[in-house]
Structure formats: structure tokens, C-alpha cells
C-alpha positions, 0 to 999 in steps of 0.5 A: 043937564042941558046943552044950554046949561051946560055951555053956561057952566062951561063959560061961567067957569072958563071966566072965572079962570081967567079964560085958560082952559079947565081941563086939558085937551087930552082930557075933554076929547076923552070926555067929550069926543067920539074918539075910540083913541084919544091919542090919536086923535090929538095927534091928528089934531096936531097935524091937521094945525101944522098943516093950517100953519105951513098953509097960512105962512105959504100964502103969506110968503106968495103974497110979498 
């Protein structure tokens, strides 16, 4: 399957279910991702989003 056909599928039936995810994050990176350890991997994830948070509520807070 082609990247082009692949992304098709993907939206296709992303829209047919109401734009919520198809599969849960555990499960794409297993599938899709480089990653030897997936559970690391989601909690680096959850990590690097709290960071993004904490940075964009700090920016927020300097600004007032």
C-alpha cells in the first residue's frame, strides 16, 4: 500500500468515525513507530506535552 493510499484510508475512516481516533496511541506507535519500547515511548511523550503545558501557561502568567 502506498503512502498516498494509506493516508486516504486513514482520513477516510477517521471521518467515518466522527474524528476520534481509530486505534489508541499505545497501539499506533506499536504499529507505526521506530520505537523498541512503546511504553517508554508514550511516557516520554506524556512528558515532553506536560513540558509544553507548564511552557505555555508560564508564558501566559509573564504575560499579565
Amino acid at each position: 500500500m502506498s503512502i498516498k493510499t494509506e493516508s486516504y484510508e486513514i482520513d477516510k475512516r477517521l471521518k467515518a468515525n466522527g474524528g476520534k481516533p481509530l486505534k489508541i496511541h499505545r497501539e499506533s506507535i506499536a504499529r507505526y513507530g521506530k520505537s523498541v519500547d512503546v511504553d517508554r515511548t508514550l511516557q516520554e511523550l506524556s512528558e515532553e506535552k506536560s513540558e509544553e503545558q507548564n511552557s505555555a501557561l508560564a508564558s501566559m502568567m509573564n504575560g499579565l
